[in-house]
C-alpha positions as CSV (number, residue, x, y, z in Angstrom):
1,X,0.0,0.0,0.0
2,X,2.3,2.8,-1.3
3,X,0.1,5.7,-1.6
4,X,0.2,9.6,-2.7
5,X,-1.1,12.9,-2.8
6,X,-3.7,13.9,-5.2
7,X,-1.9,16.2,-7.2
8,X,0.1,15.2,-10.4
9,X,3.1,17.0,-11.2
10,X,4.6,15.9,-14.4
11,X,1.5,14.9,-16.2
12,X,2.5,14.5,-20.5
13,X,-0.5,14.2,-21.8
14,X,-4.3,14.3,-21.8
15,X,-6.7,11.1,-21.5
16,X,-7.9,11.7,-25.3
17,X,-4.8,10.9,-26.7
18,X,-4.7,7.0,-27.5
19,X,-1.9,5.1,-28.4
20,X,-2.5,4.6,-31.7
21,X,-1.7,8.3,-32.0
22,X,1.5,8.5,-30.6
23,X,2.9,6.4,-33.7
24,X,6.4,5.5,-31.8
25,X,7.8,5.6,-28.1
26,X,11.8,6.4,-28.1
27,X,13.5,3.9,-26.1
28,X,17.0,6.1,-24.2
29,X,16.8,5.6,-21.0
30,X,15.9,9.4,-19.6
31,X,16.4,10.9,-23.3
32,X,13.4,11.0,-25.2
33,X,14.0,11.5,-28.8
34,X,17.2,9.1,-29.1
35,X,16.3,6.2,-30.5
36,X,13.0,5.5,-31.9
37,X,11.0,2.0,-31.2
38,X,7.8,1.2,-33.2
39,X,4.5,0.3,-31.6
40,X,2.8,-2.5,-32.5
41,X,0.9,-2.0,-35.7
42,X,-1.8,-3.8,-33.8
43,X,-2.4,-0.5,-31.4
44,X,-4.1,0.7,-34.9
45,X,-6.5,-1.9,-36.0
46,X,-10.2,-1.3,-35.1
47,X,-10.7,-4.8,-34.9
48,X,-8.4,-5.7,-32.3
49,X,-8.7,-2.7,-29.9
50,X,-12.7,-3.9,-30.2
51,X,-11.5,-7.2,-29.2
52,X,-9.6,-5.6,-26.6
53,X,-12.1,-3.8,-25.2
54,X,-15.1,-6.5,-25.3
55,X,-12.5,-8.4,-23.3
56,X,-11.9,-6.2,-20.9
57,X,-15.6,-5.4,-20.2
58,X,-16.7,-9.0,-20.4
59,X,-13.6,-10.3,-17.6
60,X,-14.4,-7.6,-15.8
61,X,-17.8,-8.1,-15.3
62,X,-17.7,-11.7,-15.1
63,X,-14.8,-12.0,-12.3
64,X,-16.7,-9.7,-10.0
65,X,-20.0,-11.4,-10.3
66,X,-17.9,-14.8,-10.1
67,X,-15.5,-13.7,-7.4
68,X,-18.7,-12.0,-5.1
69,X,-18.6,-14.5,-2.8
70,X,-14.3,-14.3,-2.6
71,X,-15.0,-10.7,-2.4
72,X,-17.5,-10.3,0.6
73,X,-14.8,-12.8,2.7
74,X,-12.0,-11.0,2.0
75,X,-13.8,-7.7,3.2
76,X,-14.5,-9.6,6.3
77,X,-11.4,-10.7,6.9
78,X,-9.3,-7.3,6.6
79,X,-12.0,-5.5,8.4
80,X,-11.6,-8.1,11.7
81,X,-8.1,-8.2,11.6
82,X,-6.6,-5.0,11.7
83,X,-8.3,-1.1,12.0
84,X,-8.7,0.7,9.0
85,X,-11.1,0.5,6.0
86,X,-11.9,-2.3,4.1
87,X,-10.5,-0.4,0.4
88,X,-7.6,1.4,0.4
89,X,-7.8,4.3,-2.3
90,X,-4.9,4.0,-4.4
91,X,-4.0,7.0,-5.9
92,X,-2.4,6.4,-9.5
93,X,-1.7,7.7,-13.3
94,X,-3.4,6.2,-16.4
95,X,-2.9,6.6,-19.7
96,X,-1.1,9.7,-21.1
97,X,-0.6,11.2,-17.2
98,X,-4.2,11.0,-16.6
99,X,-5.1,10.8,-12.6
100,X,-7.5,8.3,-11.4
101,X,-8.6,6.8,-8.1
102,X,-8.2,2.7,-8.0
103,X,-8.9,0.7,-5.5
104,X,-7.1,-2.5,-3.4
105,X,-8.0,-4.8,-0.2
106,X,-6.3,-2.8,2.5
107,X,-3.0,-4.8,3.1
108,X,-0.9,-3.0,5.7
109,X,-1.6,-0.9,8.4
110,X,-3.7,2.2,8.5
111,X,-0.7,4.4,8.9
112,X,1.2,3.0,6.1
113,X,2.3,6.3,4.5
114,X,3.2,8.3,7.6
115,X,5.6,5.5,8.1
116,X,6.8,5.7,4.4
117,X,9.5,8.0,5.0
118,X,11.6,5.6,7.6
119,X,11.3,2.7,5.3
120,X,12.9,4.5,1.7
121,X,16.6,3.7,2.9
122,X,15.3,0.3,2.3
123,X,13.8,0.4,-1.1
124,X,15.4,-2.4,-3.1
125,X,13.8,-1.1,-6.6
126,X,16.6,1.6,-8.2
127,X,14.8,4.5,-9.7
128,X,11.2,6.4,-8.5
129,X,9.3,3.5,-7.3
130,X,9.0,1.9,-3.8
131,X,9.8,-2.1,-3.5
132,X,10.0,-3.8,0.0
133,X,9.6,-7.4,-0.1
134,X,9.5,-8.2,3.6
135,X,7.4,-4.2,4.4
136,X,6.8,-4.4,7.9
137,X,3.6,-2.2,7.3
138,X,1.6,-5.0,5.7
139,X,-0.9,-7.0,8.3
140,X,-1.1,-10.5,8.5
141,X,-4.3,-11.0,6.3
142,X,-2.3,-8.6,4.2
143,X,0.6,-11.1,3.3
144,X,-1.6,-13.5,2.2
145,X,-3.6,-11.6,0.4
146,X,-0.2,-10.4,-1.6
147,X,0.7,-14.0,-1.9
148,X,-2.1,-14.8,-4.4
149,X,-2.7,-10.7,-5.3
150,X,-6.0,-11.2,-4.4
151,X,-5.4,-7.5,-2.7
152,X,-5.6,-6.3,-6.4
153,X,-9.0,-7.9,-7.4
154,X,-11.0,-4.4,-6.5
155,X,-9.2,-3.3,-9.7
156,X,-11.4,-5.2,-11.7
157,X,-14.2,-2.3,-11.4
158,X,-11.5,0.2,-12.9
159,X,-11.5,-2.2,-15.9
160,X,-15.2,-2.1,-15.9
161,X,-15.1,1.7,-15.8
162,X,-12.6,2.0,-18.8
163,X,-10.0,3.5,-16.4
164,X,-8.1,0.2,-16.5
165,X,-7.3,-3.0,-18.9
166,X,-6.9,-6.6,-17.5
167,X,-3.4,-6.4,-19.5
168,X,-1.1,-3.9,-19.9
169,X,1.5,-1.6,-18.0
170,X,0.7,-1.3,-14.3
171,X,-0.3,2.4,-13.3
172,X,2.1,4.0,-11.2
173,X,1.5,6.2,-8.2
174,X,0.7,9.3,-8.6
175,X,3.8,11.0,-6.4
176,X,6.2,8.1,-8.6
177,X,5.1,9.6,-11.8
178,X,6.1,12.7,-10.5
179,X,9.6,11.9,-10.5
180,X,9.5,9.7,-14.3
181,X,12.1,10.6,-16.8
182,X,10.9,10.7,-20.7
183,X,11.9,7.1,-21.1
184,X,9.4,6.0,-18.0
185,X,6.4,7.7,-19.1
186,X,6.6,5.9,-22.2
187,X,5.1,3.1,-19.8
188,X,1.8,5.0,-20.4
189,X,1.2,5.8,-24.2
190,X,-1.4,2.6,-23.5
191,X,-3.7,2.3,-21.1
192,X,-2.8,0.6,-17.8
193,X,-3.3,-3.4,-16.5
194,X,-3.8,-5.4,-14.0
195,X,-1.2,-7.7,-15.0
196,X,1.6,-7.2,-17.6
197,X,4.6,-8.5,-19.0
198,X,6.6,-7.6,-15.9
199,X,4.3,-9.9,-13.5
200,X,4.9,-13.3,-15.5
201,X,8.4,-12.5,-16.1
202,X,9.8,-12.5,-12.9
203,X,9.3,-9.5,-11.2
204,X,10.6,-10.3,-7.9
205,X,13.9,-10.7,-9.4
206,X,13.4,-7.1,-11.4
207,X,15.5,-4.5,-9.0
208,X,15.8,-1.9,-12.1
209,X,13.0,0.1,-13.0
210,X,13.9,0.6,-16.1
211,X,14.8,-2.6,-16.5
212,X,10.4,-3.0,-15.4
213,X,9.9,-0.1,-17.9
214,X,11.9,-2.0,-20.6
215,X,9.4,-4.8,-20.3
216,X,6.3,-2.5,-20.4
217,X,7.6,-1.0,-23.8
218,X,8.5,-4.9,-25.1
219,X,4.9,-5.3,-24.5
220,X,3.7,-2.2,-26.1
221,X,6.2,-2.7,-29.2
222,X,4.5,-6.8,-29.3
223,X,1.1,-5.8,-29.1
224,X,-1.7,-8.3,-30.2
225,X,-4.9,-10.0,-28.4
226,X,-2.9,-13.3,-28.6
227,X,-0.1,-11.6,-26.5
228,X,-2.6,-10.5,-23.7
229,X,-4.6,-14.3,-23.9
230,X,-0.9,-15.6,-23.1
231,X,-0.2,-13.2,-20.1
232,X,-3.1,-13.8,-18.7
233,X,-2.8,-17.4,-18.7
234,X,0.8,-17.2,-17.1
235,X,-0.9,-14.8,-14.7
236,X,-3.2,-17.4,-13.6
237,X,0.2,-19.6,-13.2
238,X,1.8,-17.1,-11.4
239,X,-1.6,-16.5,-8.8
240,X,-1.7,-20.2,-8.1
241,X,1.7,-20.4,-6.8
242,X,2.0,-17.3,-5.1
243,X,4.4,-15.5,-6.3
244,X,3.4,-12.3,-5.0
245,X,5.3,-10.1,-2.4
């Protein structure tokens, strides 16, 4: 639970401007303009960003009504075992810088970002973002709820609101973006996911974010329904055996 403020210094560009626009993304690290890298030409077919789309609306939809009964437990379960609310408002950047509000299962304590600051000597992620594999902030429920990221299920209704895609680039926090170079907000010339490239291929062993970024582009530059079919499968893979942190 590493969360911000509202405001979002640093923002690129506005919500209307889809990926297929943006024709390229330039791939030096920190040096946008050096080195150009082609998108997929898939980001420009109707047909598959309707595909896209229908998919995202219909696995939405159908994991929350499926999931329900997962859901209401789990709600149960954070609420009885430590104070705090149930959802935990996490406060992130979409496509082209655009803010939104997500939400997660609460998974740490309910002053997780006062105590932030005294945990960033620790970070073992180089670059803007916060990784701590063993976070003293998260509860017990909370650690198993990383375990099998069922903490990230509430995201589901930011797919079903269009904020969100079941694949793609995980959103960053909004105070993270803040800091992104040119080569980092690449990340976001496509709408964000629940799960990406980076989950299935080993993230706990990723310590470079742009080495994480990298991975989001690789994905953006690969682009096709049958990409996203074979994430997602290796995200169910990944779920069962608990990789999460």
């Amino acid at each position: 639970m590493r969360q911000v403020d509202n405001s979002v210094p640093g923002s690129v560009r506005s919500d209307h401007v889809c990926a297929a626009e943006a024709g390229s993304v330039t791939a030096s690290r920190g040096q946008p303009g050096s080195g150009p890298s082609m998108m997929s030409p898939a980001w420009s077919s109707k047909l598959q960003l309707g595909c896209k789309a229908a998919m995202d609306f219909i696995g939405s939809f159908t994991c929350l009504v499926l999931l329900s009964p997962l859901l209401a437990v789990v709600a149960i379960a954070v609420k009885l075992s430590s104070p705090g609310p149930v959802f935990y408002p996490w406060k992130v950047v979409g496509r082209g810088g655009r803010p939104f509000v997500g939400y997660k299962f609460r998974s740490m304590c309910v002053n997780a970002d006062e105590l932030k600051a005294g945990l960033l000597a620790n970070n073992e992620m180089s670059g803007p973002v916060f990784k701590l594999s063993r976070d003293p902030r998260v509860t017990r429920v909370g650690a198993w709820l990383r375990r099998y990221s069922i903490d990230e299920l509430p995201q589901l209704y930011s797919v079903l609101k269009g904020d969100m895609s079941l694949v793609g680039p995980r959103p960053p926090l909004q105070t993270e973006y803040a800091h992104f170079t040119g080569y980092q907000k690449q990340k976001l010339l496509v709408k964000p996911g629940i799960t990406c490239l980076w989950q299935v291929s080993g993230r706990n062993s990723v310590h470079d974010f742009d080495e994480w970024v990298g991975l989001d582009l690789d994905y953006i530059r690969r682009w096709s329904i049958g990409l996203d079919c074979k994430i997602l499968l290796q995200t169910v893979g990944e779920i069962l055996v608990g990789s999460g942190k």
